[in-house]
Every structure is written in C-alpha cells, then in structure tokens.
C-alpha positions as CSV (number, residue, x, y, z in Angstrom):
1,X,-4.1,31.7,1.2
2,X,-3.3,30.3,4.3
3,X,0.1,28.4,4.5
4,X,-1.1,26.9,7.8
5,X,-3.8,24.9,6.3
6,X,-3.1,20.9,6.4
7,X,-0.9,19.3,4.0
8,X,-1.9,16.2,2.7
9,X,0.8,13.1,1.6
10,X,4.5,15.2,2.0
11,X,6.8,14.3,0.2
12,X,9.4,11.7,1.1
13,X,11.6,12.7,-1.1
14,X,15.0,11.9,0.4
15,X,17.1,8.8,-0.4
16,X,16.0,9.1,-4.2
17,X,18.7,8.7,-6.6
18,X,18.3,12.1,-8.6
19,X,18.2,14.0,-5.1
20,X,22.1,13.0,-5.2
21,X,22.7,14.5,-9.0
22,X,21.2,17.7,-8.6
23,X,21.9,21.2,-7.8
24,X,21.1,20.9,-4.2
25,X,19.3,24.1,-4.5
26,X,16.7,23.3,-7.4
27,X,16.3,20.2,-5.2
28,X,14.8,21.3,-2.0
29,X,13.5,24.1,-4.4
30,X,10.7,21.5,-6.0
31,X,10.5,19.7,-2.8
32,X,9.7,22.8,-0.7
33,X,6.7,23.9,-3.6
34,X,5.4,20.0,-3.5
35,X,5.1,19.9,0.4
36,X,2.5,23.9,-0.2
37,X,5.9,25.5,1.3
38,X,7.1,28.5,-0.6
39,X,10.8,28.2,-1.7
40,X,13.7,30.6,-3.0
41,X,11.3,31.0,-6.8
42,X,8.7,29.1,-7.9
43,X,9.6,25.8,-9.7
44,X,9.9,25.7,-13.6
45,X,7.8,22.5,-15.5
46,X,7.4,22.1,-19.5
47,X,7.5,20.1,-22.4
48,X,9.8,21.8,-24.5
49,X,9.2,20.7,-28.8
50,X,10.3,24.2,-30.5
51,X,13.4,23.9,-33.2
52,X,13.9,27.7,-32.6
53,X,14.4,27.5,-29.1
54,X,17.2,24.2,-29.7
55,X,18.5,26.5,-32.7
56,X,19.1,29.0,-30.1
57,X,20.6,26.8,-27.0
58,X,22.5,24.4,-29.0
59,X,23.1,25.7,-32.1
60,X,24.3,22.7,-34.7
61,X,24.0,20.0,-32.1
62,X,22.6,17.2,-33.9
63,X,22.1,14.7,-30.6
64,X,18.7,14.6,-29.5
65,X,19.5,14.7,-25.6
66,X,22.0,16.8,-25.3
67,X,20.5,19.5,-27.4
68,X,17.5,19.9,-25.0
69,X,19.3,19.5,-21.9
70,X,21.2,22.2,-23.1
71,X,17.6,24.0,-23.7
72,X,16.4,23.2,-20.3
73,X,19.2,24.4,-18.3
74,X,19.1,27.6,-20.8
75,X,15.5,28.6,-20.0
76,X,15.8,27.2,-16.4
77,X,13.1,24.5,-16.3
78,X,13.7,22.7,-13.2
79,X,11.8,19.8,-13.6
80,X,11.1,18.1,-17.5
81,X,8.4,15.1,-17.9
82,X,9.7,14.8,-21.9
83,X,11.2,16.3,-24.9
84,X,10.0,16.7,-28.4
85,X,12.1,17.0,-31.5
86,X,14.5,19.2,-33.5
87,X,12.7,18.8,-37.1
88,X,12.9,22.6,-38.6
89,X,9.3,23.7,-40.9
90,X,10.5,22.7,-43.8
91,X,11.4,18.5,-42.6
92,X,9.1,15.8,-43.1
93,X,10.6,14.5,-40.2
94,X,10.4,10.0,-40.4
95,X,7.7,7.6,-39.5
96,X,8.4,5.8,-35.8
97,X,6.6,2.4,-34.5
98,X,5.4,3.4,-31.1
99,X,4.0,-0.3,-29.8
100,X,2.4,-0.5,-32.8
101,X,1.1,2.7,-33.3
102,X,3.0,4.2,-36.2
103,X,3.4,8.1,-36.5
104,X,4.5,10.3,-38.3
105,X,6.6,13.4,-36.8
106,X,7.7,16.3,-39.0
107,X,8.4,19.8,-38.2
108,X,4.8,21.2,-37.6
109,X,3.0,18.0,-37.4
110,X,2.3,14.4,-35.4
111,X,0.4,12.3,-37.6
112,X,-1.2,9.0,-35.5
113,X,-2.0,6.0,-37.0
114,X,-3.4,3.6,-35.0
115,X,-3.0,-0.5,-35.9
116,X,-7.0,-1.4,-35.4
117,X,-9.6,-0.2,-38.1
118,X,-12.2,-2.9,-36.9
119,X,-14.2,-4.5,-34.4
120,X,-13.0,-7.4,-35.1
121,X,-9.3,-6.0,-34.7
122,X,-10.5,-5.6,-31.4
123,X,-11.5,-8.7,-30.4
124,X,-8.3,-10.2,-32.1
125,X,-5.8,-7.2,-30.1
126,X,-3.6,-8.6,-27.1
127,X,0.0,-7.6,-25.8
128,X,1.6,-9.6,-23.5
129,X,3.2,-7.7,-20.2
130,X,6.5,-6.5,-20.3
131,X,9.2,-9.2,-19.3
132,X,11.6,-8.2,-16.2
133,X,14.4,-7.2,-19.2
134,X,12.2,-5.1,-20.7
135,X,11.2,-3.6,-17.0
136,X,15.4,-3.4,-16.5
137,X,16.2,-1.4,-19.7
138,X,13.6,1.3,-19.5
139,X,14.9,2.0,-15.3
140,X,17.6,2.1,-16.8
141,X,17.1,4.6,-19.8
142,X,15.4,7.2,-17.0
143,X,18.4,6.1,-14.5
144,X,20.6,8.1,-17.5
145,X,18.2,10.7,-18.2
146,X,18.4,11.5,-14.5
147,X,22.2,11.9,-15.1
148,X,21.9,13.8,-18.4
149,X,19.7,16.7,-17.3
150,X,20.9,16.8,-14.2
151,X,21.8,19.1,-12.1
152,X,20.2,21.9,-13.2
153,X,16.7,20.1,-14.2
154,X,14.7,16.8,-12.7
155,X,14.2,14.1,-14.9
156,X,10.6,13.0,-14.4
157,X,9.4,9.5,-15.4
158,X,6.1,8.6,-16.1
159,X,3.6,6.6,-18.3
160,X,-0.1,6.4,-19.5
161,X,-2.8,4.6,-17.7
162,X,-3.6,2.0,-20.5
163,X,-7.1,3.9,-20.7
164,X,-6.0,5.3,-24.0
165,X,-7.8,2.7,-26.2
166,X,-9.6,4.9,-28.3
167,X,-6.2,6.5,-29.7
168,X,-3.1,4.4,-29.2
169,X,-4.7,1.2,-30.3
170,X,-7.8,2.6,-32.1
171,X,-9.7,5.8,-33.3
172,X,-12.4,7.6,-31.5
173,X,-15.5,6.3,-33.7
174,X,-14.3,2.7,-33.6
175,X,-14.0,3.2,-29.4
176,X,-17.0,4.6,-29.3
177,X,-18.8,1.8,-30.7
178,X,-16.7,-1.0,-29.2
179,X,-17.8,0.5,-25.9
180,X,-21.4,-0.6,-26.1
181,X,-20.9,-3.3,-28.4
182,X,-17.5,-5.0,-26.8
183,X,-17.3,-3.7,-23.9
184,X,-15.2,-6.5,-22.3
185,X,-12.7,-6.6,-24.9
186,X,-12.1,-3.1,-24.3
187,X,-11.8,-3.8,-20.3
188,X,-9.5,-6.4,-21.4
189,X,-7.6,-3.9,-23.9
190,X,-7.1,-1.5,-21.0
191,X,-6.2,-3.9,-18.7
192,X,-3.4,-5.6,-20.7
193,X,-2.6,-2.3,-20.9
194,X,-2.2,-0.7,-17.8
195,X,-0.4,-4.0,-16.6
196,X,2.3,-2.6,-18.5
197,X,2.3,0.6,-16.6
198,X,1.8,-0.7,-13.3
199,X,4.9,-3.0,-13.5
200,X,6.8,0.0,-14.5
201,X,5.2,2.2,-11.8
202,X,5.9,-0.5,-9.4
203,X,9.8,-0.5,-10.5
204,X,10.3,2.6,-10.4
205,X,9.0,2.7,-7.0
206,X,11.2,0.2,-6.1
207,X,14.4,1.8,-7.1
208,X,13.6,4.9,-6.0
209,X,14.6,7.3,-9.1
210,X,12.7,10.8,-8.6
211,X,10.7,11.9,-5.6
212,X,7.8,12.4,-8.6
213,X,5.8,10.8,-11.3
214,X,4.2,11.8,-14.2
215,X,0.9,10.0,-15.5
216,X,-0.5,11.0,-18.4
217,X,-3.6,10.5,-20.1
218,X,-6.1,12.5,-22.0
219,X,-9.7,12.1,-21.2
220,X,-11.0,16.1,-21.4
221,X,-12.3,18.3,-24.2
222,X,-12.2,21.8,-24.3
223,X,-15.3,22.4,-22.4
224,X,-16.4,19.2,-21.1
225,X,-15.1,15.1,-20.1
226,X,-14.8,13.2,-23.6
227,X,-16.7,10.4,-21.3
228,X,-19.3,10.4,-18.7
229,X,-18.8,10.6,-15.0
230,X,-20.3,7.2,-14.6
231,X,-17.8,5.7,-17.5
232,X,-15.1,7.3,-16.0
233,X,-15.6,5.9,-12.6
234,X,-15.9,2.3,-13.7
235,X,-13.2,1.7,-16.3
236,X,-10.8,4.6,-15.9
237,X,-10.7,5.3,-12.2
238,X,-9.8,1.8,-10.6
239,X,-7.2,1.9,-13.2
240,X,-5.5,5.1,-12.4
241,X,-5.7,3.9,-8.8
242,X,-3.7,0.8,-9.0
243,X,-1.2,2.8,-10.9
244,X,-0.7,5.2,-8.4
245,X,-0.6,2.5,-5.8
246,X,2.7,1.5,-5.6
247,X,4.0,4.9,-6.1
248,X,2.3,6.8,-2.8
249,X,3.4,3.3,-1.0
250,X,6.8,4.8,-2.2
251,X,6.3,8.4,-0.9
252,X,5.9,9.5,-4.3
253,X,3.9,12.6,-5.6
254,X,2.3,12.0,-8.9
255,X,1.4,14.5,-11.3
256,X,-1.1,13.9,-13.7
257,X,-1.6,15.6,-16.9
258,X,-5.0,15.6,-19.2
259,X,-5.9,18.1,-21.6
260,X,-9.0,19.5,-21.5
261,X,-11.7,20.7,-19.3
262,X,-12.0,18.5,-16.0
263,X,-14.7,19.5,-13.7
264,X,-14.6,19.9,-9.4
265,X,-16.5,16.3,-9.4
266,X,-13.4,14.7,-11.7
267,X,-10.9,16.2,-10.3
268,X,-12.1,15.3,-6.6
269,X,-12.1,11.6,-8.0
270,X,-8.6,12.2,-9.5
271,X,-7.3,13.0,-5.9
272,X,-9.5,10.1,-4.5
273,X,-7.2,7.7,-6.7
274,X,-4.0,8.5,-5.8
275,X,-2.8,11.8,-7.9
276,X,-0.9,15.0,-6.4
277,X,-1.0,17.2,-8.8
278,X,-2.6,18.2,-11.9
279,X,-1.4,19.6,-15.4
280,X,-1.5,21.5,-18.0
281,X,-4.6,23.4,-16.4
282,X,-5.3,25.0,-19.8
283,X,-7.2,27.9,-19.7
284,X,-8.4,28.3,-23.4
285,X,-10.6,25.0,-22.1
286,X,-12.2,26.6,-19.5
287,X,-9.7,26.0,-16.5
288,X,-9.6,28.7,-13.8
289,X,-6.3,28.2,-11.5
290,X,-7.4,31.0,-9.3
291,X,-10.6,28.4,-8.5
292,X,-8.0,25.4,-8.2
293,X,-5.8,27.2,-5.8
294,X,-8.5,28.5,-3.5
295,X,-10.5,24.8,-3.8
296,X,-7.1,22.3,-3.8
297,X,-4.4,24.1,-2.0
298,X,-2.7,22.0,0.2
299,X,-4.2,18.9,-1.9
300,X,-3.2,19.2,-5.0
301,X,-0.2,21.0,-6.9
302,X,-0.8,22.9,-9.6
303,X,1.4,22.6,-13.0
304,X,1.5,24.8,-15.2
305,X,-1.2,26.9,-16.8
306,X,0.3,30.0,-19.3
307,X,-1.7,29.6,-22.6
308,X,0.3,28.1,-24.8
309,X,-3.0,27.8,-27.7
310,X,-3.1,31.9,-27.9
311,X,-0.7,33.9,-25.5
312,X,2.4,32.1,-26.3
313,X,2.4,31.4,-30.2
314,X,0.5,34.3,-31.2
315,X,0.7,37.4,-28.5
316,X,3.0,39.7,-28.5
317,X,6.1,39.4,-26.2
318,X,4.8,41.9,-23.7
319,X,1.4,40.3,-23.0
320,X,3.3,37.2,-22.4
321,X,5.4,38.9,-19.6
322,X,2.2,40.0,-18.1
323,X,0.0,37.3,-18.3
324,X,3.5,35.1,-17.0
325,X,3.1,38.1,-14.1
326,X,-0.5,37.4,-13.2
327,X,-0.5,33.9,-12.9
328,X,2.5,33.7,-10.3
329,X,0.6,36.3,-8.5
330,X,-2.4,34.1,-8.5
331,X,-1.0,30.9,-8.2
332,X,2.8,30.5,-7.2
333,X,1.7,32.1,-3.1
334,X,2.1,29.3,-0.5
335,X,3.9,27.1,-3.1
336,X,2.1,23.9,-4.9
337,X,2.6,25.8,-7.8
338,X,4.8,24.5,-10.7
339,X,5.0,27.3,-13.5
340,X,4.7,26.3,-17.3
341,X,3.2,26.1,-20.4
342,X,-0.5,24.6,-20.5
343,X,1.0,21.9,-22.3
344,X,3.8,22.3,-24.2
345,X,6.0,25.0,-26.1
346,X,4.7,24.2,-29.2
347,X,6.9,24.4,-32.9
348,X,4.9,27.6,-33.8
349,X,5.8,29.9,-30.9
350,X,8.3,32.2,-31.5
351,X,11.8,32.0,-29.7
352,X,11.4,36.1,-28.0
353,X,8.0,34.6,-26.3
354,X,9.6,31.6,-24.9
355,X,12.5,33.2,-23.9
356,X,10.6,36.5,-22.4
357,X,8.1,33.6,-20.5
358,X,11.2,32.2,-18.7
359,X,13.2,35.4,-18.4
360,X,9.8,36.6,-16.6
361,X,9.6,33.5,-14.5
362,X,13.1,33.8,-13.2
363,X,12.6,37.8,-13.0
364,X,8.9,37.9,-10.4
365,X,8.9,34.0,-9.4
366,X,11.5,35.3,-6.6
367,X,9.3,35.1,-3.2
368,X,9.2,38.3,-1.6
369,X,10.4,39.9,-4.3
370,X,7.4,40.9,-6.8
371,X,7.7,44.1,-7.6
C-alpha cells in the first residue's frame, strides 16, 4: 500500500471539545488513522451489548453509563458510536417508546414494533422538526457522554438518515407497497424525517463536539442492496448528502454504518455524498476488506470487520486471535483502519472471545511490531 498516495478531506480535528478531555495519546491516535497515517496501534471501534463482558468490568454496577465506560476503557476501545444494555439471559428486559416506535429489549432479544400497519397510516403519519430545546438537550446529552467516556474512549455522535421508513415507522411489506402506490407520502415521510437529523447534524457541527460522526442506516442484505441502484440514488442519496453537508463544512469525518452487502457502485455513491468511512464491513455478507483497502485507501476508512455472526460467538478463542491477526495485517497498514466487531459484540459471545479479540488487538495492532 502506498502511504504516499493522496489523502482526500483530512481531518480538522483540532479545536473540538472532546480533543480537550482525552488522553492526548488516543487522540492524535484516531486522528493520525483518519488522515491514512499509521499511528502508535491501530484504533479500537465497537458497539459493545454483552452482560458478560459488564459482569466482568463492573461487576454489580447497576448505572447504565458508567458500567460500559468502565467496559470500554477495560477492553481499550478508543472510540464508541453507542452502548447496549446489561439485561442477563434470563430478563425480559421492559418495553421503551423510541419516537413512537415501541420495543421491546430483553436479554437475548430486540423486539420492533412499528406504529403504522396501513396505507392509510401512512398517508395520515407526520412529525414536526425538533424545536431548538429539543436540538439544546440532545448537544447536551453527547456534551456529557464526551465527559463520561472520556479519556480513555471518544464519544461519537451520530443519527439515521430518515430513510428508514420501512422499519422505524413501518414494516418492510407495508414499504414495499407504499413505494409504488404512495410514493410521495413516503418522500414526504423521509423528509420530515431526515429534517430531524440534519438540524442535529448541523448543531453538532456548530459546536464542534468530536472531530467524527456516525450515520447509520441500513439499506444492505447479506448478498445484495435491499433496494435498487436507481431507488437508491433518487430517494436515499440526496438525503444522506444534505446530512453530511454541514458536517464536512465543519471538517468532520463521517463514518457510516449499513449492514449488509454494499457493492463498488454504492459505495462509490456513498463517498460521492459526503461519507469518510464505512462500517461494519461484515464479511459473512460478502464484504472483502482486502478489496476495500486496495480500492478506497486514502478515501475511505475502514471500521471494523472481525465476524461477529460466526468467529466471535461461536469459534473458539484461538481462531479469534488469528482471524483478529489477519485482518490487522490486511487492513490496519498505512492507517484508515479502525479495528472492531462487524457490528456489534452481541449478548451470545462469550466473555474469553471478547476479551482474547481486544487482548489481541492491543498485543499485534502495535506498528512495527507484528511478530
């Protein structure tokens, strides 16, 4: 790989508040990896939601928060997009309203009900934008999640496009019908909704929290787009741009995450629009990093990748350590690599793979010094 290639959009990541609350290290650590430069080790990213690995960390601590910052500075993950729960098996966990949506989280489960079972639901749905108070208290509630994971780990804020129609508002087969039958109601769905993002985006661009931004949305199957190219460029595309508008006016890298399978053409678009780097990369869908790194480097930075739908809840500790091995070798060289799970560090994996994953990662992500 050749670290003199062009680097595209560096980041401008000084004068952010979080750069001032962390470990000066871990700082210019994930700055040097965003800006393709290769740094001390090769940046941590995950979404940590495994009871075992909180049970092990923070023993009895009851309080959300401080139980996983105490996980994330345990493993060493230096930069964390979210959190997930501390429900053990056996806990049916409680029902939550999430703008409208209501699920259902337990200890092994997320159940998502949707409010709209109709067409006519549809036609009928609206939300107004979010008032400046409303802006004010969520800066706010990242402004203290900076504080409380820091300085070991980044707090990374983010939000959805306002694409995802077809599960936070609706199901699938109801989408899928309203897309040929109501297709301006659905434009108008996603719209209302990602005005909601965008005025977020653009606050957080504004005050200048975190020198990156995580957008997430899923639009990928295992082996192919859930939509077509053409779709996908009229609806979901312009959105995602206007999103990311603000936030490259800002300096800002943004990360964005979809499950799935996303092909060269999609991913070309994704750049197009305004994104810096993509995640999970899973490879049980058909996603080859070695491909990525050869094709993107230098354009797009590459987060995280270990299987976390085989390797990690089912394989044995030791092919975890090597598959953890091979995929810094292939992708952590010239930085633009973030190392993590290809998703998440689900409730099922046990604690001696998550713990042999980061004891790996901290053991051969050294640069220069994998032996």
């Amino acid at each position: 790989m050749q670290k003199e290639r062009m680097k595209e959009r560096p980041m401008t990541a000084f004068g952010t508040y979080v750069e001032d609350l962390l470990d000066p290290e871990i700082f210019g650590r994930i700055v040097a990896a965003a800006n393709f430069e290769e740094p001390d080790m090769v940046p941590a990213w995950d979404y940590v939601d495994n009871w075992k690995v909180v049970k092990h960390f923070a023993g009895a601590e009851r309080d959300q928060l401080k139980a996983f910052v105490k996980v994330y500075h345990g493993l060493g993950i230096d930069l964390c997009r979210g959190y997930g729960n501390i429900y053990e098996p056996g806990d049916d966990g409680k029902t939550i309203m999430d703008g409208g949506t209501e699920r259902r989280v337990s200890g092994l489960t997320l159940w998502n009900n949707p409010p709209i079972k109709s067409l006519e639901g549809l036609k009928s749905y609206h939300i107004d934008p979010p008032s400046r108070e409303a802006i004010r208290e969520s800066i706010e509630s990242d402004r203290k999640l900076c504080e409380a994971f820091a300085p070991y780990t980044m707090w990374v804020p983010g939000c959805n496009v306002g694409f995802d129609v077809y599960y936070s508002v609706t199901n699938l087969g109801i989408f899928s019908i309203a897309m040929r039958k109501i297709p301006e109601e659905i434009k108008r769905i996603m719209a209302e909704r990602n005005e909601a993002s965008f005025r977020y985006a653009t606050a957080i661009a504004k005050e200048r929290l975190s020198p990156i931004f995580f957008i997430g949305e899923d639009i990928a199957y295992k082996n192919r787009p859930m939509f077509s190219m053409q779709y996908l460029r009229r609806e979901f595309m312009p959105l995602l741009e206007r999103l990311c508008s603000p936030l490259k006016e800002a300096g800002i890298k943004v990360i964005f995450h979809s499950d799935g399978y996303l092909p060269d053409e999609l991913i070309d678009d994704l750049i197009r629009a305004g994104i810096d780097g993509l995640n999970p990369i899973e490879p049980v869908a058909g996603m080859d990093i070695a491909h990525l790194k050869e094709k993107y480097y230098g354009k797009l930075i590459l987060v995280g990748n270990l299987d976390c739908s085989q390797i990690l809840p089912l394989g044995p500790p030791e092919l975890v350590v090597e598959e953890t091995k091979k995929l810094i070798g292939i992708a952590s060289p010239g930085g633009g690599h973030f190392i993590g799970s290809s998703s998440e560090l689900t409730p099922s994996t046990p604690l001696e793979n998550i713990l042999s994953f980061y004891r790996t990662v901290r053991k051969y992500g050294k640069y220069g010094k994998r032996q």
